[in-house]
C-alpha positions as CSV (number, residue, x, y, z in Angstrom):
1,X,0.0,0.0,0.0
2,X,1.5,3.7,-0.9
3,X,2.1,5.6,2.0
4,X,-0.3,8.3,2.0
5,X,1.1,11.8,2.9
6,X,-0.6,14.1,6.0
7,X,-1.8,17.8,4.9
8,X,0.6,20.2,6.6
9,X,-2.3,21.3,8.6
10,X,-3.2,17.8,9.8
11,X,-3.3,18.0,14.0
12,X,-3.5,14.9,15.8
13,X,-7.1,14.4,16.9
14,X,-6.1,11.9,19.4
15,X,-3.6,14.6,21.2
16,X,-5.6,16.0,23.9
17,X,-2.2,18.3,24.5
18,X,-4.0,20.7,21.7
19,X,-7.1,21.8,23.4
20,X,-7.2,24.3,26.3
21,X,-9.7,22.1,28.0
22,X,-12.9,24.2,28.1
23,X,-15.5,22.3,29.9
24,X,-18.4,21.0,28.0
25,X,-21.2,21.8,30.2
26,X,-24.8,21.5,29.9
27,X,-26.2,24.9,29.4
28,X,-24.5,24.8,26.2
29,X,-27.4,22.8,25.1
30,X,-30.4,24.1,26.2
31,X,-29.8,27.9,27.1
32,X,-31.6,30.3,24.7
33,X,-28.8,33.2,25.5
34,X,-26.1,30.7,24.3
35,X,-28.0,30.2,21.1
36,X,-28.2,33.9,20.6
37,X,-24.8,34.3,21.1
38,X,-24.7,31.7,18.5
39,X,-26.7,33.8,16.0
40,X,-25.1,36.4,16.6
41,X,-21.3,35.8,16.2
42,X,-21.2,31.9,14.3
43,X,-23.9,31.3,12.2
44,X,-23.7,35.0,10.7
45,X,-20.1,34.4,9.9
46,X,-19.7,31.0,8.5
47,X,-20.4,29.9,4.9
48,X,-24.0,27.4,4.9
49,X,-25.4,25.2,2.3
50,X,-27.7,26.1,0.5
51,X,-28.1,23.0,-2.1
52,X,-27.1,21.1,-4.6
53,X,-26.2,22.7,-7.9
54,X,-27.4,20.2,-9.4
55,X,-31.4,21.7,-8.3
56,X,-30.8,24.6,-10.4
57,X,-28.9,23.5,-13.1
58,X,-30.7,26.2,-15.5
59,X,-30.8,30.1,-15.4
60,X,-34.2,31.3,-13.3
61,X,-33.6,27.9,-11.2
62,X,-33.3,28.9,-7.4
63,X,-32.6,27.3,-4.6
64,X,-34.2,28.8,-1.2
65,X,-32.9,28.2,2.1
66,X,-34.7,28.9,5.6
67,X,-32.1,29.3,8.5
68,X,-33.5,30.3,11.7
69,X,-35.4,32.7,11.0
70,X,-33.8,34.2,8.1
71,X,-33.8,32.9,4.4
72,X,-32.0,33.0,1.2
73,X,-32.6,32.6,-2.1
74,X,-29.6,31.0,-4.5
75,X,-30.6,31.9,-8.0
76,X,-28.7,30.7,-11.3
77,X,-27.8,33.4,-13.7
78,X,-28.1,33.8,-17.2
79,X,-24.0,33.1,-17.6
80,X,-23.9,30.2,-15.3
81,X,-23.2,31.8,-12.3
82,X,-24.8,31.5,-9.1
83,X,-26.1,34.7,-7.1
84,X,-27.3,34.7,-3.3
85,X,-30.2,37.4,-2.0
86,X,-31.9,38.1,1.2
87,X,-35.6,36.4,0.4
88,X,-37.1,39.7,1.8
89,X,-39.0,42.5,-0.6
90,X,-36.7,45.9,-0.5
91,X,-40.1,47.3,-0.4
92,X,-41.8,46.5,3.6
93,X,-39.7,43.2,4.1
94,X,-42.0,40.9,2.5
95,X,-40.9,36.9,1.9
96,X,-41.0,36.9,-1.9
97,X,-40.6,32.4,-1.9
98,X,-41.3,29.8,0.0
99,X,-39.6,26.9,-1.8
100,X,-36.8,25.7,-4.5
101,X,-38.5,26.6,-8.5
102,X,-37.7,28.3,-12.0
103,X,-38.4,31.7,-12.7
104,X,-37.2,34.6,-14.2
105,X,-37.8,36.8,-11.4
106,X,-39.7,37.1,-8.2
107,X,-43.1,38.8,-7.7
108,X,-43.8,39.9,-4.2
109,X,-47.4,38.7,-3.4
110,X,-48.4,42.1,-1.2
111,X,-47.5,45.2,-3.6
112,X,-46.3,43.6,-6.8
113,X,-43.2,44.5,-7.0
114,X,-41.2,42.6,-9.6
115,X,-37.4,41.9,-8.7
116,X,-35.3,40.3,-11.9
117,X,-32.8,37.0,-11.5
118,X,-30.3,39.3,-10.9
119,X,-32.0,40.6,-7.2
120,X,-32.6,44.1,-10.1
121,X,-36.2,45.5,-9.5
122,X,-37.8,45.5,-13.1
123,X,-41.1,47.1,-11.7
124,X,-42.9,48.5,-9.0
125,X,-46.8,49.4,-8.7
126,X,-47.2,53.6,-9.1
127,X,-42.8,54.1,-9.9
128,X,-43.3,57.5,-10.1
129,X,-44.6,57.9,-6.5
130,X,-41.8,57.5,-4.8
131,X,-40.1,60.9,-3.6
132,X,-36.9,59.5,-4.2
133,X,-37.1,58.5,-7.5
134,X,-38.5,55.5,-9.8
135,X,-36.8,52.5,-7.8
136,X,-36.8,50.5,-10.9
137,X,-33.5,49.3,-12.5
138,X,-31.8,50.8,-9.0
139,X,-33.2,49.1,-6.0
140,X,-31.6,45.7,-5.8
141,X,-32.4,42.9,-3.0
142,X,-29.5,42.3,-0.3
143,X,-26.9,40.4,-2.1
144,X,-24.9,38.2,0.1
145,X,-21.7,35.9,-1.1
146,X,-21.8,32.8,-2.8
147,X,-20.0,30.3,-4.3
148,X,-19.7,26.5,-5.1
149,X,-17.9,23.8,-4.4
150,X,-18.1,20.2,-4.3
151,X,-21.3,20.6,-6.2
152,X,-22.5,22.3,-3.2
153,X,-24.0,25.8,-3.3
154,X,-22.6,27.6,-0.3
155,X,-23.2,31.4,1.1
156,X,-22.2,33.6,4.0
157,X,-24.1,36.3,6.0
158,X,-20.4,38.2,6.4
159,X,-19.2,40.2,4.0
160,X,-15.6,40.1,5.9
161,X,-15.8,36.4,5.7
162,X,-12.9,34.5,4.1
163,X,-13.4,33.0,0.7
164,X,-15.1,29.5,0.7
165,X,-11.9,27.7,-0.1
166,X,-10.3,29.9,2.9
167,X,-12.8,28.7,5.3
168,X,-12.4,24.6,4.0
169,X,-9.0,24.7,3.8
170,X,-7.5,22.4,3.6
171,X,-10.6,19.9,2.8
172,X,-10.8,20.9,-0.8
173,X,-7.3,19.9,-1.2
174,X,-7.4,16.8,0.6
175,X,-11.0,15.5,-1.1
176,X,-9.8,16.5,-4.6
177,X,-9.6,13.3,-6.1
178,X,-13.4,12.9,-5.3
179,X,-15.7,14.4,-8.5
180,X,-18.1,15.2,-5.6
181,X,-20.1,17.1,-8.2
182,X,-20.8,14.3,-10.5
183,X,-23.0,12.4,-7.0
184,X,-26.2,11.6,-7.8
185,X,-28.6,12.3,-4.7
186,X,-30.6,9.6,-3.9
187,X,-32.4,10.2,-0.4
188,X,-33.3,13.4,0.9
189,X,-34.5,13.5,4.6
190,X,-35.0,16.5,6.5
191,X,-36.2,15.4,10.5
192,X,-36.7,17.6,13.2
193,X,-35.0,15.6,16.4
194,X,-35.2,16.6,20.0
195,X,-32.0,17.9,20.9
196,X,-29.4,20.8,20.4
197,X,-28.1,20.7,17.1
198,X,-24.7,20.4,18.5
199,X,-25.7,16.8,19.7
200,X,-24.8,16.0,16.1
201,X,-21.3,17.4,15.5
202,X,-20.5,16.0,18.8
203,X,-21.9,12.2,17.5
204,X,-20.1,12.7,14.1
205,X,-16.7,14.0,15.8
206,X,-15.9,10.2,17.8
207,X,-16.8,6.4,16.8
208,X,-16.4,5.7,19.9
209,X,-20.2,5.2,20.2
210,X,-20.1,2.6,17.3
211,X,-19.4,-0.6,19.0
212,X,-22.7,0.7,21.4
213,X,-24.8,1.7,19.5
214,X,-23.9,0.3,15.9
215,X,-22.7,-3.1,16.7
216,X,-23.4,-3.7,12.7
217,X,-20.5,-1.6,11.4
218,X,-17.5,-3.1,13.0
219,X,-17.8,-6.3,10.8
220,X,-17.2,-4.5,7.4
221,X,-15.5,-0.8,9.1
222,X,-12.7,-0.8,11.5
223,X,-12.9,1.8,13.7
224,X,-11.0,0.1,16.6
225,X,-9.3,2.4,18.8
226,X,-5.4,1.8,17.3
227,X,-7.0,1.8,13.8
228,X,-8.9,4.5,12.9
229,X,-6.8,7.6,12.5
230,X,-7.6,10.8,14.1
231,X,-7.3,14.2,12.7
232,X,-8.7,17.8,13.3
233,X,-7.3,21.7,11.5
234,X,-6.9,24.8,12.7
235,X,-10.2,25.8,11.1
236,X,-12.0,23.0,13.0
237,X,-12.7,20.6,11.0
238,X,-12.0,17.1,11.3
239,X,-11.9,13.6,10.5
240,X,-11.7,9.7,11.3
241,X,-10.1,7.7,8.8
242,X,-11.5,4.5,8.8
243,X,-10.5,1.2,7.0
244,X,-13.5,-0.7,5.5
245,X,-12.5,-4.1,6.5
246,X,-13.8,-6.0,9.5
247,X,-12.5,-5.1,13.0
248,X,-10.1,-7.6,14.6
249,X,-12.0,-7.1,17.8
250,X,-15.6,-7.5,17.0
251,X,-16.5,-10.5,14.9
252,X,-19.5,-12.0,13.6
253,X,-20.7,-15.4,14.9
254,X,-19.1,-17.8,12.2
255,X,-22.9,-19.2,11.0
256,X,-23.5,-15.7,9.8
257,X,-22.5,-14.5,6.7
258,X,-19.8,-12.0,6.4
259,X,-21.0,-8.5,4.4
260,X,-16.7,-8.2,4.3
261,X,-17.0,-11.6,1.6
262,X,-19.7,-10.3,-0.5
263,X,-17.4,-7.5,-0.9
264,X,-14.1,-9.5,-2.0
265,X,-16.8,-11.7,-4.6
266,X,-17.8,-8.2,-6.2
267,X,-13.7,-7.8,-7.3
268,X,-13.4,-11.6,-8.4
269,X,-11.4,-12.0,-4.9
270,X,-12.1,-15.8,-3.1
271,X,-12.6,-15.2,0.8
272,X,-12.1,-18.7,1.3
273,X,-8.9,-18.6,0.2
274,X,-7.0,-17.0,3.0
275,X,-5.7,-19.2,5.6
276,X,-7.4,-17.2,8.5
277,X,-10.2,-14.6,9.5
278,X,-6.4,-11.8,10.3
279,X,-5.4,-13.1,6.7
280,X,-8.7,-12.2,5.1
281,X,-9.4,-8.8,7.1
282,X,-5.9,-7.4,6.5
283,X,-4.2,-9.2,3.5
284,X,-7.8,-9.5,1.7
285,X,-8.1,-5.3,2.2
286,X,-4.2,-4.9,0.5
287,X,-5.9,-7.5,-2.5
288,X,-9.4,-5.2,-2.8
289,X,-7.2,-2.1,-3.3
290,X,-4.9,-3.8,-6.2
291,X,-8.3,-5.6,-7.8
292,X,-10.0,-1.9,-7.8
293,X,-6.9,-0.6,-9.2
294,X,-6.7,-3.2,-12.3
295,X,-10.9,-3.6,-12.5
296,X,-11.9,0.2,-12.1
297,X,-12.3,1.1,-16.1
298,X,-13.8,-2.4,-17.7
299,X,-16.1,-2.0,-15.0
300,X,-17.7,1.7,-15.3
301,X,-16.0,2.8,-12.0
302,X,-14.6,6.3,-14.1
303,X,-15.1,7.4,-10.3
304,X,-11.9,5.5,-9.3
305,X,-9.6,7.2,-12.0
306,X,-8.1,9.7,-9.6
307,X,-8.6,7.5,-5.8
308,X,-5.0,6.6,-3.8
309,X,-5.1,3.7,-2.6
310,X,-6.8,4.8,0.9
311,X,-9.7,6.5,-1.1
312,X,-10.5,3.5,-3.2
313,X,-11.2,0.9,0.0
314,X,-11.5,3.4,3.0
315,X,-13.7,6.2,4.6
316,X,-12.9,9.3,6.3
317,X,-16.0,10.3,8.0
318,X,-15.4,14.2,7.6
319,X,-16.4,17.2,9.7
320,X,-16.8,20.5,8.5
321,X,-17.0,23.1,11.0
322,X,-20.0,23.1,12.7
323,X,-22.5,21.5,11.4
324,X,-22.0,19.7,8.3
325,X,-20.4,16.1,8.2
326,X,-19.6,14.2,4.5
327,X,-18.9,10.3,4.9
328,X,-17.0,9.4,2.0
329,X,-16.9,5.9,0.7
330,X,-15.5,4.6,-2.4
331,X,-19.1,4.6,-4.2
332,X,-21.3,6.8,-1.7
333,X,-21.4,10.4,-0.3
334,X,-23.3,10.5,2.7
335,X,-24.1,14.5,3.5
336,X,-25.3,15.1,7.4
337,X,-26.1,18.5,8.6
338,X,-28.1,19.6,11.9
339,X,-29.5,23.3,12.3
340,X,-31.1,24.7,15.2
341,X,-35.1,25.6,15.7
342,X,-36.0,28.9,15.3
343,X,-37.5,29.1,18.6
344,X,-36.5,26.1,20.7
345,X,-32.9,25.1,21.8
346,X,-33.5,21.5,22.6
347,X,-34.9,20.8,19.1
348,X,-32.7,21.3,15.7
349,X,-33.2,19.8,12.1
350,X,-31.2,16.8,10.8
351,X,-30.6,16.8,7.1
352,X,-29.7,13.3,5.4
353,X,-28.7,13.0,1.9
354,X,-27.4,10.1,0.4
355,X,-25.6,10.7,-2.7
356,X,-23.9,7.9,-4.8
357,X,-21.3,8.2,-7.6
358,X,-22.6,6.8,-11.1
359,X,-21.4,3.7,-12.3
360,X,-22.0,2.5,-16.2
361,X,-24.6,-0.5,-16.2
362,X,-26.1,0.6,-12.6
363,X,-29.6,1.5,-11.9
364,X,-29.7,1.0,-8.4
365,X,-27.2,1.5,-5.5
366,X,-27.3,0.7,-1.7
367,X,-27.8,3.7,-0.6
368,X,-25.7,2.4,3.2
369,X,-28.1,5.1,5.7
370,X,-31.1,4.9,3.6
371,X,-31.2,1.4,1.7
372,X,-31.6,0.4,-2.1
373,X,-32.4,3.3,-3.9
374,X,-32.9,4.0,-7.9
375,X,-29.8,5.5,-9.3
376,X,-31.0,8.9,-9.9
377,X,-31.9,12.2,-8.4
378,X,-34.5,12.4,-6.0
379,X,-37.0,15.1,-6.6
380,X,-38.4,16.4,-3.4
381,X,-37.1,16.2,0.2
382,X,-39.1,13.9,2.8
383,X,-39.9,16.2,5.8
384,X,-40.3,13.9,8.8
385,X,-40.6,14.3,12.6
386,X,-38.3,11.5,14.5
387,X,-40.6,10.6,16.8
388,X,-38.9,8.4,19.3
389,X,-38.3,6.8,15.5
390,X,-42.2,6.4,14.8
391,X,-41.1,9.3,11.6
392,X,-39.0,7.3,9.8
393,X,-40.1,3.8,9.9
394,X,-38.1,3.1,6.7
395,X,-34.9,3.9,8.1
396,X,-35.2,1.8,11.6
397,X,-31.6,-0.5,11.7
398,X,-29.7,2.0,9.8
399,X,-26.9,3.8,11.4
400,X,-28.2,7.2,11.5
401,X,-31.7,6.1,12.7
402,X,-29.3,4.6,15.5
403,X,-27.9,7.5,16.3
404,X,-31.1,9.7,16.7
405,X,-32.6,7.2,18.9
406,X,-29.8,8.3,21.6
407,X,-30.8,11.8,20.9
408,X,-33.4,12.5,23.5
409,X,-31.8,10.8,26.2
410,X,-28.8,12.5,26.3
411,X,-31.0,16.1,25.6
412,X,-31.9,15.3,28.7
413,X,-28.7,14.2,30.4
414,X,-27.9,18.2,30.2
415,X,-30.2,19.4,32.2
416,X,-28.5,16.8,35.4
417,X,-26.8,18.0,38.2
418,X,-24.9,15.2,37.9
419,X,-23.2,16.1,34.8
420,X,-20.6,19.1,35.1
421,X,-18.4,17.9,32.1
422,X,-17.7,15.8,29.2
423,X,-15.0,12.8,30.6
424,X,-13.1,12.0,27.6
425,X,-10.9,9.6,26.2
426,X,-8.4,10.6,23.7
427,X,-10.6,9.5,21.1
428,X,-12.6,11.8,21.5
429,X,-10.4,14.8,21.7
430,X,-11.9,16.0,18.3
431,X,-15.4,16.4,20.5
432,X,-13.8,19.3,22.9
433,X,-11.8,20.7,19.8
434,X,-14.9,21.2,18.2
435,X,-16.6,23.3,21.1
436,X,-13.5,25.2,21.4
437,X,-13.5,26.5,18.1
438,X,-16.9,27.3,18.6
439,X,-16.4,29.3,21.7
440,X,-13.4,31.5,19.7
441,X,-16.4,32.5,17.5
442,X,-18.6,33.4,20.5
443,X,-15.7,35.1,22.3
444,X,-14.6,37.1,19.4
445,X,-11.3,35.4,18.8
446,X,-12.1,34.7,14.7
């Protein structure tokens, strides 16, 4: 296997020597005045999501997105380009949308007014009214900044902000062998859950849940302690690498069929032929890259083209500060994000969206959070409330149903007494690295 460089700005995310050691305590969770703080110094200075680009891939196509209680429209332009406005009438304030469309404009519903792709008023009732002058062809909407990467649409609230690669440095770098744009989304969930939003970054930052509370993923990814590789940036992000072979530690009773040999048949590789379980986990994992590596093109994986050898078998479950996580897999992007309730603390929004890379011949794919799936883009998003897990029926067993099962539970848990601060093992260094960054924000140091 090729040794595969660290990014310069790779920190160890098991070295708890790199945090100052700011205590995790419960208010965080539930206080409104630490979620206005939020507002008000984070999520007015990051760079959000707004969509795929891949919704509007036509001029008048527009994306809107509803954050808090603010919302912005994405809008494609007549070159190509995509332009971000405020989704409020320069008029009285008026929402001019309500949900992703076409158009060549927007019409406010109240007074008419008629705003152009381009956030340009084109016409307003009585122009010649207006003390001031006829607003049309000067009044614009509120631009904010946007751009695109990963076949993501992205904007920021901060004029001052740094530019989008700035702000993911150095993930675009490190992902660029990944034609992220090319992902086909395939499930679209948005579910409100009962808990802070951070409850989510903190879940994606650590595996060292997983052998709790997904006992089904240590048989095909190994996240064992001295396996997994931990690593966080000054910018705070982070990730866990993790091999996808089975876990020395955890096996599967030997009546039960292995997922790890269904994936070795797949690349024309015998599981039966290695002389132990050891021998098939680790020498069978070294095999799967060099069969992906010689298989890739006769067999429509043009995905694989650019992959090292760690891309092509592995997956570095990836955190981008704060709220959006990207699993990626050799065949699969899994996008999670979490945003907060307009009015309640102990409730936020978890977006799922399973996206998998095209493969000639395929019309299906296993979708790994959401199941089989038709290989091809969803249309509309399913808006679901968890409900102790009542909401998503379809999804019960999968990973990320696991995970919002715990939710609620440990919600509550901040409200004890008994719990003063997070106890952590290095592992889970990346969790505290990840509310330290956030304080900076809330303290004024970025």
């Amino acid at each position: 296997m090729t040794e595969i460089p660290k990014h310069p700005l790779t920190m160890d995310g098991r070295d708890a020597s790199n945090l100052r050691g700011d205590p995790l305590t419960g208010d965080r969770y539930f206080s409104k005045e630490f979620a206005q703080k939020e507002w008000d110094h984070m999520w007015t200075r990051i760079w959000h999501v707004a969509g795929r680009t891949a919704e509007i891939p036509e001029a008048g196509d527009y994306l809107v997105h509803n954050f808090l209680k603010e919302s912005v429209i994405c809008a494609r332009q007549d070159d190509g380009s995509v332009r971000a406005f405020y989704n409020s009438c320069r008029h009285r304030g008026m929402r001019l949308v309500h949900e992703t469309s076409s158009s060549n404009g927007f019409h406010c519903p109240y007074h008419g007014w008629r705003w152009g792709k381009d956030g340009v008023l084109n016409d307003a009732q009585d122009p010649e009214d207006f003390p001031q002058g006829n607003p049309c062809g000067k009044l614009k909407l509120n631009e904010l900044r946007c751009e695109i990467w990963g076949g993501f649409v992205w904007y920021t609230m901060d004029k001052n902000a740094p530019s989008l690669l700035e702000y993911l440095d150095p993930m675009p770098e490190i992902y660029k062998n990944y034609p992220m744009d090319t992902a086909v989304r395939v499930a679209w969930y948005r579910i409100k859950v009962d808990a802070n939003w951070k409850f989510v970054t903190d879940n994606f930052s650590e595996s060292y849940h997983t052998r709790t509370a997904h006992p089904q993923v240590p048989p095909w990814i190994d996240q064992d302690v001295d396996t997994a590789r931990h690593e966080m940036f000054p910018g705070g992000h982070g990730r866990t690498v993790q091999p996808m072979r089975p876990s020395l530690s955890d096996r599967l009773p030997a009546h039960i069929p292995h997922p790890y040999d269904f994936v070795l048949r797949q690349w024309d590789i015998d599981p039966e032929s290695y002389a132990s379980y050891e021998e098939k986990a680790m020498q069978g994992w070294l095999d799967l890259k060099a069969a992906k590596k010689r298989l890739w093109k006769e067999r429509g994986y043009k995905h694989y083209e650019h992959m090292n050898d760690e891309e092509l078998t592995d997956s570095p479950h990836t955190v981008f500060f704060p709220n959006v996580t990207i699993s990626y897999l050799p065949d699969n992007l899994i996008f999670f994000r979490s945003e907060p309730d307009a009015e309640d603390p102990e409730k936020c929004y978890f977006d799922l969206w399973c996206m998998a890379f095209p493969v000639e011949g395929q019309t299906e794919v296993e979708s790994i959070m959401a199941g089989r799936k038709p290989l091809a883009e969803v249309e509309t998003c399913e808006h679901r409330d968890f409900d102790g897990g009542k909401g998503v029926p379809e999804l019960e067993g999968q990973i990320v149903f696991q995970d919002m099962m715990l939710a609620a539970d440990m919600q509550a848990g901040m409200h004890s007494r008994g719990y003063t601060d997070a106890y952590l093992p290095a592992q889970e260094t990346r969790v505290r690295f990840f509310h330290e960054v956030l304080n900076d924000y809330l303290e004024g140091r970025r």
